[in-house]
C-alpha positions in Angstrom: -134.2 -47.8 75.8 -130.6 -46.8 76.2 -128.9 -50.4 75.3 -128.5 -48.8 71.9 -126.7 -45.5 73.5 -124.6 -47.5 75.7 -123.3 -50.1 73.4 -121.4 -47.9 71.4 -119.3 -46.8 74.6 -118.6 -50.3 75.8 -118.5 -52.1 73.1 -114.8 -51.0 71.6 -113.2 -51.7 75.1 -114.9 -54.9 75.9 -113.4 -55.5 71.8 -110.4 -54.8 72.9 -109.9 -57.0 75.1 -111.5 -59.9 74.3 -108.7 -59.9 71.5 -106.5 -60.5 74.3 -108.3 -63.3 76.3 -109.9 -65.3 73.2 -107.1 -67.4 73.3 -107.0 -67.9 76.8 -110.5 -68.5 78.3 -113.6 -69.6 76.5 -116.6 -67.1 77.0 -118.9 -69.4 79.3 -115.6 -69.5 81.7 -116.5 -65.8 81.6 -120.4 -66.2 82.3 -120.2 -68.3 84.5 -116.9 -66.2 86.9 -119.6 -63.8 86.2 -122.3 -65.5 88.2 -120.0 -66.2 91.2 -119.5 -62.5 91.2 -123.2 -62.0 91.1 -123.9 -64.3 93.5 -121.0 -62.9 96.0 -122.7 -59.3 95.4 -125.9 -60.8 96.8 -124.6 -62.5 100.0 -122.6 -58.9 100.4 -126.0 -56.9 100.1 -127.9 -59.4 102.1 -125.4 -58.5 105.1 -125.7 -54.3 104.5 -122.6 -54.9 102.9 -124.0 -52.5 99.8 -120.6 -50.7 98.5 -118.6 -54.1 98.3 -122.3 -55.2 96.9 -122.2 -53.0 94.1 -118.0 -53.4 93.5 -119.2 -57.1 92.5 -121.9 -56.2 90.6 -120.3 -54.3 88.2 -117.6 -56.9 87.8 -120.6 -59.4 87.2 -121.6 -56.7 84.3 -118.4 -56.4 83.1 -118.3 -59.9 82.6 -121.4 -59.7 81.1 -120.2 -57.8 78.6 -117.0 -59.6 78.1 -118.2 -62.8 77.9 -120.5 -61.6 74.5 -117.0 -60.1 72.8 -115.2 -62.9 73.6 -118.1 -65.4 71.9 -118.4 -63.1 68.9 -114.7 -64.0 68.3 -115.0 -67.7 68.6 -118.6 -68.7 68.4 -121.7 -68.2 69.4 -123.1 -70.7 70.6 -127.0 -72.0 72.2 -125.7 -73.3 75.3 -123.2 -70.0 75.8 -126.6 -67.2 75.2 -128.5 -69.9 77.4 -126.4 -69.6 80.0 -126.1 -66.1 80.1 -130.0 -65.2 79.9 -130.2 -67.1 82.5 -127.9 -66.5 84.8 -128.7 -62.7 84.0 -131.6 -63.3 85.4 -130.8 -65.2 88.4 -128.4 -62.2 89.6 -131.0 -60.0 89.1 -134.0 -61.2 90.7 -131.5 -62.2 93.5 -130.2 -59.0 93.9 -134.1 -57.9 94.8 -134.3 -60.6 97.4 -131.0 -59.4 98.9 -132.6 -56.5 99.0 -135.9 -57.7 100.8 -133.4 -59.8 103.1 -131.3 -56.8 104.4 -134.4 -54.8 105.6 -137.2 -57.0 105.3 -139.8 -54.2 106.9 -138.6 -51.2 104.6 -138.1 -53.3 101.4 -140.1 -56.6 101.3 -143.2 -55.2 99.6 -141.0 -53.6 97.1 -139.0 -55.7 96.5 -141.7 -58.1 95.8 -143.5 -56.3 93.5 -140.2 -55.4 91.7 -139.7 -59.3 91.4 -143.3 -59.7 89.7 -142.7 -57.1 87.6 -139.2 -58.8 86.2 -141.6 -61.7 85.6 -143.7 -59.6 83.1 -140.4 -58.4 81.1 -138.7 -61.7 81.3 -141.4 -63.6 79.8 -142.3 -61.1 77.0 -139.0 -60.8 76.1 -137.8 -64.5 76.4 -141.2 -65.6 75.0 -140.7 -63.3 72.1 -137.5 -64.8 70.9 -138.6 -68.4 71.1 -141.1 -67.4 68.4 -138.6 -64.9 66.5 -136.5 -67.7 66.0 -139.3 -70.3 64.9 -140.0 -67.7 62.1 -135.9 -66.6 61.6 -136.4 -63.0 62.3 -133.4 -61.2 63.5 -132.0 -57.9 65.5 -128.4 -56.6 64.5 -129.7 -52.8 66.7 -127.6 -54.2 69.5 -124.8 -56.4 68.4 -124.8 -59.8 67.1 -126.3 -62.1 69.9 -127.7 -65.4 69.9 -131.7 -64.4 71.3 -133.8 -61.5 69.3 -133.5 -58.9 71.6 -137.0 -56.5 71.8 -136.6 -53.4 73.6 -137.9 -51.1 75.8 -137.8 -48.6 78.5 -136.6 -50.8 81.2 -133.6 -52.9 79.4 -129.8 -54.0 80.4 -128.5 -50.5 81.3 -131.6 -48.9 82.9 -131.9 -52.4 85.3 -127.7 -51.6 85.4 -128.4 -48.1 86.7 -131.3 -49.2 89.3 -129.0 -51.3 90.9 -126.3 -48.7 90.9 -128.6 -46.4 92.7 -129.7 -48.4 94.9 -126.7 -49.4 96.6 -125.6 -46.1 96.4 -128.9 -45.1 98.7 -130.5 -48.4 100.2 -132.7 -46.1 101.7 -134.6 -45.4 98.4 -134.9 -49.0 97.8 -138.5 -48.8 98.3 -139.8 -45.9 96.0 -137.3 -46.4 93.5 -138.3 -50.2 93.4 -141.5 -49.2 93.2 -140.8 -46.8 90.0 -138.8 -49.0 88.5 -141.1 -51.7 88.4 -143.7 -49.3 86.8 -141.2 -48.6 84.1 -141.0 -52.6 83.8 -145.0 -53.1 83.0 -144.6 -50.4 80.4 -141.9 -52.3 78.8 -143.9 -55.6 79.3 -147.2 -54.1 77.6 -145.1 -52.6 74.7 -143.2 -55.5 73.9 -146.9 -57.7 73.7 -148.1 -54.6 71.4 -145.0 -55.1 69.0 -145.2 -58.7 69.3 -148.7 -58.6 68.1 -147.4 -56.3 65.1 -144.9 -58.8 64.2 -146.4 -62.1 65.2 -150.3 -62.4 64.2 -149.7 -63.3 60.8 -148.4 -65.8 59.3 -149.2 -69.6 60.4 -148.0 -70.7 63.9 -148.0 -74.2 65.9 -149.3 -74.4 69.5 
């Protein structure tokens, strides 16, 4: 819900510099520096290291973000949105079991459901673009990328500020996993409404 608030305000300085690193480094070099950050901000928050934790994982969004610019100025390409889908998600369902890991009795319920609830908007949304690109339908609302992107209320910067808050306060992991996972179904159930909307007619191919 607030991607298409946010990108405005990142977008020009990510610009910015990816004029300055095209040259220099490809954009998977980026996604994938990005992933060892993500994955160092899991190991950090698995130990109760949580500010360190969340130093890495807004480099990892940074990078995130970076990498994108950087691709819009010398390709997009399959293989550079499939890695960073995935690895997206990888850093984000492992920073859940970090989580889980660092207070196993206070968080693990939580944090499970939290994981099953990343399920429901990771399959509607991945899901949605395999068949959005069978039928060439494309989103510019958020930048040029390489998957349709279908909104909601739980998106990029709303999972960006969960994380932020909850390495802020580890104690609130629990509730705020909790409500944040609620906000996920909502976006899962709305994106299979508007698929339904966009996808029922025309012919399709099991």
């Amino acid at each position: 819900m607030l991607d298409r608030f946010a990108r405005p305000l990142i977008d020009p300085p990510l610009d910015r510099l990816a004029a300055r690193l095209a040259p220099r480094i490809a954009a998977d070099a980026v996604t994938l520096l990005g992933f060892a950050l993500g994955l160092g901000a899991m190991a950090l928050v698995m130990l109760g290291h949580y500010l360190p934790g969340l130093a890495l994982v807004l480099l990892n969004r940074a990078a995130d973000g970076l990498d994108g610019a950087i691709a819009r100025r010398t390709g997009i390409t399959d293989l550079g949105g499939y890695l960073d889908i995935t690895l997206d998600f990888i850093v984000y369902s492992g920073l859940v079991f970090a989580m889980a890991v660092a207070d196993p009795d206070a968080n693990a319920l939580a944090a499970s459901f939290l994981a099953f609830s990343f399920m429901g908007t990771g399959a509607s949304f991945l899901a949605f673009a395999v068949m959005a690109a069978r039928r060439g339908l494309e989103s510019r609302e958020r930048g040029t990328k390489s998957l349709y992107f279908l909104g909601g209320l739980a998106e990029g910067t709303e999972t960006i500020l969960f994380f932020v808050l909850v390495l802020l306060w580890p104690a609130g992991f629990a509730p705020l996993a909790w409500a944040f996972g609620a906000l996920c179904w909502v976006t899962t159930a709305s994106r299979i409404l508007m698929a339904r909307q966009l996808l029922r007619d025309g012919p399709g191919k099991a």
